[in-house]
C-alpha positions as CSV (number, residue, x, y, z in Angstrom):
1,X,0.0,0.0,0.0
2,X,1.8,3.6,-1.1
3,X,1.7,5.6,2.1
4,X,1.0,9.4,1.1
5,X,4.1,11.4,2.4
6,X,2.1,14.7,3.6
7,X,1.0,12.9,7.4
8,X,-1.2,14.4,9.2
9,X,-1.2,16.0,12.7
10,X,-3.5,14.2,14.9
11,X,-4.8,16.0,18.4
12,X,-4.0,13.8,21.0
13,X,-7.1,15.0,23.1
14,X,-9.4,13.0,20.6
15,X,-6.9,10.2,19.1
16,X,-9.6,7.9,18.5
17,X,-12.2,9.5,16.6
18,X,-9.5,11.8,14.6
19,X,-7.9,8.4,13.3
20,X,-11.6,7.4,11.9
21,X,-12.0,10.8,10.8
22,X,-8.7,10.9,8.9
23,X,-9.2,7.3,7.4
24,X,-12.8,8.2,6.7
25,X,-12.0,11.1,4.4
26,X,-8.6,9.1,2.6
27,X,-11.2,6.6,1.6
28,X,-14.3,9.2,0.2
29,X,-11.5,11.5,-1.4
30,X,-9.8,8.5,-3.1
31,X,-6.8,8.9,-1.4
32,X,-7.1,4.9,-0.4
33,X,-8.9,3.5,-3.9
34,X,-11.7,0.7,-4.1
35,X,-10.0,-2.5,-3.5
36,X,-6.5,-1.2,-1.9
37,X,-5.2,-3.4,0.9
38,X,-4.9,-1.4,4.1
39,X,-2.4,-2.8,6.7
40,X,-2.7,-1.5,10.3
41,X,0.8,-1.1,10.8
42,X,1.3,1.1,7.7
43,X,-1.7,3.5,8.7
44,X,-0.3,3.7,12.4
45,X,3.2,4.6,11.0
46,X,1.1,7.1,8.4
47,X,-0.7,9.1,11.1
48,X,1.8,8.6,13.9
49,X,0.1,6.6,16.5
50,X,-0.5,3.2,17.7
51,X,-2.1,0.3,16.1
52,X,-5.1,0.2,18.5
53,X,-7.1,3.5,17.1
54,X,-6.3,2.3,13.4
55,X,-7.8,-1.3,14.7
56,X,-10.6,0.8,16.1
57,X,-10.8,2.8,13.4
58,X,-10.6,-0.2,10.6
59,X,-13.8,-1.6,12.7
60,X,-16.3,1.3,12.6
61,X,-15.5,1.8,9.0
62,X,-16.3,-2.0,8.2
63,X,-19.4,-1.3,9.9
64,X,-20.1,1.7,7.5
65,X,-19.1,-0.8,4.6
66,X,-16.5,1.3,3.8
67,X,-13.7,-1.4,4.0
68,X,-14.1,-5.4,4.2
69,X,-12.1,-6.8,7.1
70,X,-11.6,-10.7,7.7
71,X,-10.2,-11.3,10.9
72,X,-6.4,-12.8,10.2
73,X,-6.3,-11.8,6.6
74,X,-6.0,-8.1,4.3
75,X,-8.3,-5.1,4.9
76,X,-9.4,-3.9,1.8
77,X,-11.7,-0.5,0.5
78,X,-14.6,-1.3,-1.0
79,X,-16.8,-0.5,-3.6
80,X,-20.4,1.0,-3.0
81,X,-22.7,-0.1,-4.5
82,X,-25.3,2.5,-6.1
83,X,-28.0,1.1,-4.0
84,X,-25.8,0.7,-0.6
85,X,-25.6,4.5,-1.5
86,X,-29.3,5.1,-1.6
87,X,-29.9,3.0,1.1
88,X,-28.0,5.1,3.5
89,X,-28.9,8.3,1.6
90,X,-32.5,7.5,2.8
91,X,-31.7,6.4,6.5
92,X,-30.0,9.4,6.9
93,X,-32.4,11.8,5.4
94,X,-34.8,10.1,7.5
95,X,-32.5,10.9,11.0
96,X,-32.0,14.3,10.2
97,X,-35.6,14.9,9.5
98,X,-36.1,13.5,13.1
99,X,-32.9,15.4,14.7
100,X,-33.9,18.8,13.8
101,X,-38.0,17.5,14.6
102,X,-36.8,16.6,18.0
103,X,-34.6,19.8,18.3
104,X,-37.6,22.3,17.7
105,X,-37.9,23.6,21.8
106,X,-34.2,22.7,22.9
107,X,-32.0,25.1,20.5
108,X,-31.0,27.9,22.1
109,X,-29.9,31.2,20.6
110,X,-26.5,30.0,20.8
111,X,-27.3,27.1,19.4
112,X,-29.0,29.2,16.1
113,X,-25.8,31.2,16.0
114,X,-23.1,27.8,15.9
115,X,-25.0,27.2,13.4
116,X,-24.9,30.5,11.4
117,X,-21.2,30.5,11.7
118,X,-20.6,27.2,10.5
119,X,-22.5,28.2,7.4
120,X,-20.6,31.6,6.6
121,X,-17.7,29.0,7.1
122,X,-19.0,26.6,4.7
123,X,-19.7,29.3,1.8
124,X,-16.4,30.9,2.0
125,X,-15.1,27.4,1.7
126,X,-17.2,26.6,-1.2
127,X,-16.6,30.0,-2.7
128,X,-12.7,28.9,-1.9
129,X,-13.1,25.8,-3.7
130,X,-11.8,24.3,-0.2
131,X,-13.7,21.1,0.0
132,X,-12.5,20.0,3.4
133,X,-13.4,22.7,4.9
134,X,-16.5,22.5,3.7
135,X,-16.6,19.2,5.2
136,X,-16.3,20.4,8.3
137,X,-18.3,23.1,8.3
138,X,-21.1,21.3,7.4
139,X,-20.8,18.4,9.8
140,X,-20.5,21.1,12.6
141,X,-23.9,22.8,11.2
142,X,-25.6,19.5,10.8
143,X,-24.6,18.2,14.6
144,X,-26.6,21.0,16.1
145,X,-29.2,19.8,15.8
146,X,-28.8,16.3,16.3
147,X,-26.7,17.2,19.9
148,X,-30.0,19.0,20.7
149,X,-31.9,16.0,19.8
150,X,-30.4,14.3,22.9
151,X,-31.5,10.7,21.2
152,X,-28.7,8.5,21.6
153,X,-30.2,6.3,18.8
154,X,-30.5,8.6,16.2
155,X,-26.4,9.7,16.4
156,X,-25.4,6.2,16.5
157,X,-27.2,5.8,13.2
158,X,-25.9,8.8,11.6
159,X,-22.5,7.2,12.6
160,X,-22.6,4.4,11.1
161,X,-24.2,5.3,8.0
162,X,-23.2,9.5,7.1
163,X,-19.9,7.9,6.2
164,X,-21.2,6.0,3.7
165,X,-22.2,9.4,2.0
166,X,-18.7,11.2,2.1
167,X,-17.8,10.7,-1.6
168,X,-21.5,12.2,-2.7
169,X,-20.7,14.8,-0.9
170,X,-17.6,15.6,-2.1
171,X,-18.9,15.6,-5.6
172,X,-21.8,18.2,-4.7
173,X,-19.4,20.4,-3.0
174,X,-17.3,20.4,-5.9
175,X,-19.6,21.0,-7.9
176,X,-22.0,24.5,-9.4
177,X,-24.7,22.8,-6.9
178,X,-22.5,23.8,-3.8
179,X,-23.6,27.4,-3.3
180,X,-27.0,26.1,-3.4
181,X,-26.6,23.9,-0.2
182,X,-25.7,27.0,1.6
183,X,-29.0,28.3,0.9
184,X,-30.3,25.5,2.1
185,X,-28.7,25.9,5.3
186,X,-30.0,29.4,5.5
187,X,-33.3,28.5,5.2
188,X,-32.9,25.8,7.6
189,X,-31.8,27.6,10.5
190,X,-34.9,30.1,9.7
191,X,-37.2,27.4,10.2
192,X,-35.5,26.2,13.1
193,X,-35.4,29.6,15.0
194,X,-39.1,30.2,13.6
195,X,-39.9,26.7,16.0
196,X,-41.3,25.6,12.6
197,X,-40.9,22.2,13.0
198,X,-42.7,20.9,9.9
199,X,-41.0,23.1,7.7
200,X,-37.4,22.1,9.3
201,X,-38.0,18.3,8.6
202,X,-39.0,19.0,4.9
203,X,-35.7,21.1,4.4
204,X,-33.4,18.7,6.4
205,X,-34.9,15.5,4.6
206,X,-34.4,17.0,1.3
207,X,-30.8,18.4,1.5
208,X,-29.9,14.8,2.6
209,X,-32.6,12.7,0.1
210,X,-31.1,14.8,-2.9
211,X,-27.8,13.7,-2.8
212,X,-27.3,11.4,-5.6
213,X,-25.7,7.7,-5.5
214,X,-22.2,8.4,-7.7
């Protein structure tokens, strides 16, 4: 497996879930390609930390379907399937619809606000063509209002399946259609600090249904 030379800087404080994070996003930006054998040992030496969080890591992302692992043999990236994407397309969709249903009451002000920044974030990114920092910005938008949720349920699910997604996004934020999700978050957060419930579902279900399967 070619190790990429530019390694990363991973923040101690949260070790485990940077590692997944970092693996996550080789494997939706191509960096790690469909059917490339990932050893443990050579992604440890990559990142600069133990085996155990890559083991960790390696584990959630099988259980995303993002790699195959067989105990005592290779790791290997897989390839999605059009409708593994639309499967998890619609489970999400469907968790975010109840995330930001269930959040109507508990967002606070500062709460609205997170969110308002992480979007301002997101469109100079887009405008930047900077797609990880899009990334990032709109993960920190979206987990408002799941965090306000308070369902434990519902963020396990989006764990295991948002993943799955990463490589659709990357193509809408790279594409014309980018500027438009801002949008969307702009009229999200309206609803949300109108306490319109019913129109916050809508527009959270359809930013997620829409995203297409390559």
């Amino acid at each position: 497996m070619p190790i990429p030379q530019n390694a990363p800087t991973i923040d101690r404080r949260l070790l485990r879930d940077d590692v997944y994070r970092r693996l996550r996003d080789a494997i939706a930006d191509g960096t790690f390609a469909p059917g490339e054998q990932l050893r443990d040992v050579d992604l440890a030496a990559w990142l600069g930390v133990s085996r155990t969080p890559v083991r960790e890591a390696l584990l959630r992302l099988a259980e995303a379907g993002l790699v195959s692992a067989q105990p005592g043999r290779s790791t290997t990236v897989t390839s999605l399937s059009e409708s593994a994407v639309r499967d998890a397309r619609d489970v999400v969709a469907a968790m975010h619809q109840l995330a930001v249903r269930e959040s109507v009451g508990n967002l606070t002000e500062a709460d609205l606000d997170t969110m308002r920044q992480a979007n301002r974030r997101f469109r100079e990114a887009i405008t930047a063509g900077d797609i990880e920092a899009a990334l990032t910005a709109d993960d920190e938008l979206h987990a408002v209002p799941v965090t306000a949720a308070s369902n434990q349920a519902l963020a396990t699910v989006l764990d295991q399946f948002t993943p799955v997604l990463r490589r659709a996004e990357v193509l809408r934020f790279s594409s014309v259609s980018g500027s438009a999700s801002a949008d969307r978050h702009d009229d999200l957060i309206q609803a949300l600090a109108d306490g319109d419930a019913d129109r916050a579902a809508q527009i959270a279900a359809g930013t997620w249904s829409t995203l297409g399967p390559r």
